[in-house]
C-alpha positions in Angstrom: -154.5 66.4 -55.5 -155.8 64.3 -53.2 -157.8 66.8 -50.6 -158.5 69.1 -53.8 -160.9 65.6 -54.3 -161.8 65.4 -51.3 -162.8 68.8 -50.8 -165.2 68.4 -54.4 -166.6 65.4 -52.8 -167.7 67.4 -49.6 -168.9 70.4 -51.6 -171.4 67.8 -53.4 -172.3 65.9 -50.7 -172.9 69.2 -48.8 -174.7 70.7 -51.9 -177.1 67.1 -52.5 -177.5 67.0 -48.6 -179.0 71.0 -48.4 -180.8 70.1 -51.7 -182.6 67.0 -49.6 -183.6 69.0 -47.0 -184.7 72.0 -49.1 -186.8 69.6 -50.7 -188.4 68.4 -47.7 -189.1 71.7 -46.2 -190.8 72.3 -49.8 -192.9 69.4 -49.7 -193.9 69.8 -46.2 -194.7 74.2 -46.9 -197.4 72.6 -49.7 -198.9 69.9 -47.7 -199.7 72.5 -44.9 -199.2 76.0 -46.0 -200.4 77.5 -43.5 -197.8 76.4 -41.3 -194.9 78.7 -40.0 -191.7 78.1 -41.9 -189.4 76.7 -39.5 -192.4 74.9 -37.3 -194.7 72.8 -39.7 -196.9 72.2 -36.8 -196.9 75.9 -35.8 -200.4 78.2 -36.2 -200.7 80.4 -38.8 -199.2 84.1 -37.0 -200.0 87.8 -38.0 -197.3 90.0 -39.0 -197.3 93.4 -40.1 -196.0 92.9 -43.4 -199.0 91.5 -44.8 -198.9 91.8 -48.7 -200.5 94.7 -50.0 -202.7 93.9 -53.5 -201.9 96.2 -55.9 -199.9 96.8 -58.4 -197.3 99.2 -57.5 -194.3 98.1 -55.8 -194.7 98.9 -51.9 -191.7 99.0 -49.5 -192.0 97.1 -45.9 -188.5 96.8 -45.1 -184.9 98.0 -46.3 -181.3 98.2 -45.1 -177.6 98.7 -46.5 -174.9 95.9 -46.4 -171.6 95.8 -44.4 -168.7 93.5 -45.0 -168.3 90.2 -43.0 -166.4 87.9 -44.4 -165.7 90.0 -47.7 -166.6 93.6 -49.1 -170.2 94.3 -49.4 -172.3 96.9 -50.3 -175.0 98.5 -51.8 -178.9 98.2 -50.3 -181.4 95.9 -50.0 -184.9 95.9 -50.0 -188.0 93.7 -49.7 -191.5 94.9 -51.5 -194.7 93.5 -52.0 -196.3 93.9 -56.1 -199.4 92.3 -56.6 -199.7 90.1 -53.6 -196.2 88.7 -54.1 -193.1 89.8 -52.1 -189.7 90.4 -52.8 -186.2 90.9 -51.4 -184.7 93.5 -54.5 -180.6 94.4 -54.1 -180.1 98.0 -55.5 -177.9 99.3 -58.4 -175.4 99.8 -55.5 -175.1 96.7 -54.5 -171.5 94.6 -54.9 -169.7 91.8 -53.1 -166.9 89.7 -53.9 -166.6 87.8 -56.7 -164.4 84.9 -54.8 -167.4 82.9 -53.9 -168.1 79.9 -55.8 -171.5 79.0 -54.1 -173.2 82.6 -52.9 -176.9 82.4 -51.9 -178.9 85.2 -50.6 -180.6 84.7 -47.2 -182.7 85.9 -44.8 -181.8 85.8 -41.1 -183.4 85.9 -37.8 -180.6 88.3 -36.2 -179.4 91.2 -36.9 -176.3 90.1 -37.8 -175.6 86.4 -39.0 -173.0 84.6 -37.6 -169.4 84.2 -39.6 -170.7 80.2 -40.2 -173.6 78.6 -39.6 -173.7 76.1 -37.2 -177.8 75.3 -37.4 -178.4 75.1 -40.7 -182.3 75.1 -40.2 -182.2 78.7 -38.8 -182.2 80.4 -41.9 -184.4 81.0 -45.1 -182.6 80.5 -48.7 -183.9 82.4 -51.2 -181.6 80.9 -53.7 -178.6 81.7 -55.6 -176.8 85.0 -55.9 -177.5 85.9 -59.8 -174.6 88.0 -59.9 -171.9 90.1 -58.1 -172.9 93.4 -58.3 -176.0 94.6 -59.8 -179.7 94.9 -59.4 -181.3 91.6 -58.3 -184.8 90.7 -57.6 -185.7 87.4 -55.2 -189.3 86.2 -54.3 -190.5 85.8 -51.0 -192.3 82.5 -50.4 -195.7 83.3 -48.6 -195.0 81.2 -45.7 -192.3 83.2 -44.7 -193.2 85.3 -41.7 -191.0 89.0 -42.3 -191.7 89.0 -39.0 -189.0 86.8 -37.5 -185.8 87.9 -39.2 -183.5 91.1 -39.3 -181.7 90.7 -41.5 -180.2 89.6 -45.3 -177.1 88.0 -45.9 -174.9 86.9 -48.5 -173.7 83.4 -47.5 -171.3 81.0 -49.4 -172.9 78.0 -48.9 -169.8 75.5 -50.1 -166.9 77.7 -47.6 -169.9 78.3 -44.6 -169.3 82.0 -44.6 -170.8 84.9 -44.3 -169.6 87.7 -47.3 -171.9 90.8 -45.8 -175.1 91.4 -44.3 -177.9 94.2 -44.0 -179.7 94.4 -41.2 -183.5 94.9 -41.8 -185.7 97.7 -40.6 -189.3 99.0 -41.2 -190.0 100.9 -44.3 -191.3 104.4 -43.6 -194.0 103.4 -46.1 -194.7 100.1 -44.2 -195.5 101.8 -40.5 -199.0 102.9 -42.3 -199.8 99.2 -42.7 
């Protein structure tokens, strides 16, 4: 009974530790947002995947999830509607439901590691709303597409890695 307390304990002082630093990162994205999202002292960059006004949904990048840690599948895909972007997760899509903490998260490989070691080289686009299912995430406009290949399902509380779907260009996005 004792480590079953212990390992709540860590779970929450993980959890309120990643909420303080979230927090920070958030605090320091609105006092400069121009900044790049892992540099707050960085220039603003270019990318390609510029937001596209409008108000039909336009594809910039998409990719299907393999397994990692635990079954995943179904595709992912990030859009741009009205100047906002979004990562949406298809009909298709499905991981294990043995997670008790599962965030969605965009990485700067092509495939993310088992566990993260750096904590600080990832974006967190929040919780997973649910197992399997369509799911729609927005894209803070800091975020630079530009410097991450891929989308992963992490658990945050066990540090591991359910699945993954490496990112590519949209066909639609090359004309951009």
């Amino acid at each position: 009974m004792m480590k079953l307390n212990q390992l709540v304990l860590l779970g929450a002082t993980f959890s309120l530790v990643s909420a303080l630093s979230f927090s920070d990162s958030i605090t320091r994205v609105l006092a400069n947002p121009s900044a790049g999202a892992n540099n707050p002292t960085a220039a603003p960059t270019q990318s390609n995947t510029t937001p596209v006004t409008g108000s039909q949904p336009v594809a910039l990048m998409n990719g299907a999830f393999v397994a990692a840690e635990k079954p995943t599948t179904g595709k992912v895909q990030i859009t741009t509607e009205n100047g906002q972007r979004y990562l949406l997760l298809d009909s298709a899509f499905s991981t294990s439901n043995q997670g008790p903490d599962l965030h969605v998260v965009l990485d700067p490989s092509s495939k993310p590691p088992m566990s993260y070691q750096n904590h600080s080289g990832y974006v967190n686009l929040g919780k997973l709303q649910k197992f399997s299912g369509t799911q729609r995430y927005p894209i803070p406009a800091a975020i630079d597409l530009a410097d991450f290949e891929s989308v992963g399902v992490w658990c945050r509380m066990a540090n591991a890695t359910f699945g993954y779907a490496p990112l590519r260009p949209a066909s639609t996005a090359s004309a951009q």
